[in-house]
C-alpha positions as CSV (number, residue, x, y, z in Angstrom):
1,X,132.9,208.5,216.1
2,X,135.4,210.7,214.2
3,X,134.4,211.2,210.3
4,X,136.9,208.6,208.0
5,X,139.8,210.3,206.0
6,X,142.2,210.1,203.4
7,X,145.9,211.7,204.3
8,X,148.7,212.9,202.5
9,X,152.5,213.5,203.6
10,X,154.1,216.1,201.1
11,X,152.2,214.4,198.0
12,X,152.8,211.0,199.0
13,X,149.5,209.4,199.9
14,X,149.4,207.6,203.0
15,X,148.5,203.7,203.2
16,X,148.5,201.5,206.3
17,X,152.1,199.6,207.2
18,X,149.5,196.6,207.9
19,X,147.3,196.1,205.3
20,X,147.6,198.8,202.7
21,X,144.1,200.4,203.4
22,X,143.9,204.4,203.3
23,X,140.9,205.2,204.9
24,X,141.4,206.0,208.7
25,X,139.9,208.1,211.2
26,X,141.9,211.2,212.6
27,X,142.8,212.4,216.8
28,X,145.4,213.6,218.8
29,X,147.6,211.1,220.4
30,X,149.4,212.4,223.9
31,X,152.9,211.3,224.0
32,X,153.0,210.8,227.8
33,X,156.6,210.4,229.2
34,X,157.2,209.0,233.0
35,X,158.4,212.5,234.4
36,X,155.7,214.4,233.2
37,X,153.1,212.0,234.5
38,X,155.4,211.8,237.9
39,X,154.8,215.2,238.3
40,X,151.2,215.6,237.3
41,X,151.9,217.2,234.3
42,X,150.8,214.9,231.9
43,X,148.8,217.5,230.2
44,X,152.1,219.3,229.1
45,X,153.1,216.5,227.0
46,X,153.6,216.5,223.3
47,X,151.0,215.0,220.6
48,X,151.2,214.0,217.7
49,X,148.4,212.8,215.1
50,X,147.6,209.5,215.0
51,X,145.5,208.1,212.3
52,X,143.9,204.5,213.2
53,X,143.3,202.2,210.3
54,X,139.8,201.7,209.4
55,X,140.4,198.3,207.9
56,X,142.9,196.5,210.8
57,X,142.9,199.1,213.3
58,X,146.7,199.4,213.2
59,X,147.1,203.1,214.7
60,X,149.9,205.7,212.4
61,X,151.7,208.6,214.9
62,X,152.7,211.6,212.5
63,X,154.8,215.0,213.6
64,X,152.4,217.6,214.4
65,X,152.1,219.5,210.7
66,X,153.4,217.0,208.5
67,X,150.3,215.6,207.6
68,X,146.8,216.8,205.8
69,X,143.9,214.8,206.0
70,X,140.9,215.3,204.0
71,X,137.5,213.7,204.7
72,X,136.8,210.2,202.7
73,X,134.4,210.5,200.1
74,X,131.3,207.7,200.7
């Protein structure tokens, strides 16, 4: 299971939509889309970070690079 983390976007830091926790655990999300997968080229899709709530599980997508994540202290 992926290591909990704290995140940050520009020096904002980043708490859950849900229920305001900030510790979450960190892994690449594909963003599938019908043609690609059609096609069998699902692998080509985009990603983009997604960062799962450790608290309520509520899962975060970020941009590629617009995010830093640091490991949670504990």
């Amino acid at each position: 299971m992926a290591k909990p983390v704290h995140a940050v976007v520009g020096e904002k830091k980043v708490h859950c939509l849900i229920c305001g926790g900030d510790t979450f655990r960190e892994r690449e999300v594909k963003l599938n889309s019908t043609g690609m997968e059609f096609f069998n080229l699902a692998w080509a899709n985009e990603s983009a970070t997604g960062l799962i709530c450790g608290s309520c599980g509520y899962v975060h997508l970020f941009v590629p690079g617009s995010l830093k994540v640091y490991r949670a202290q504990g």
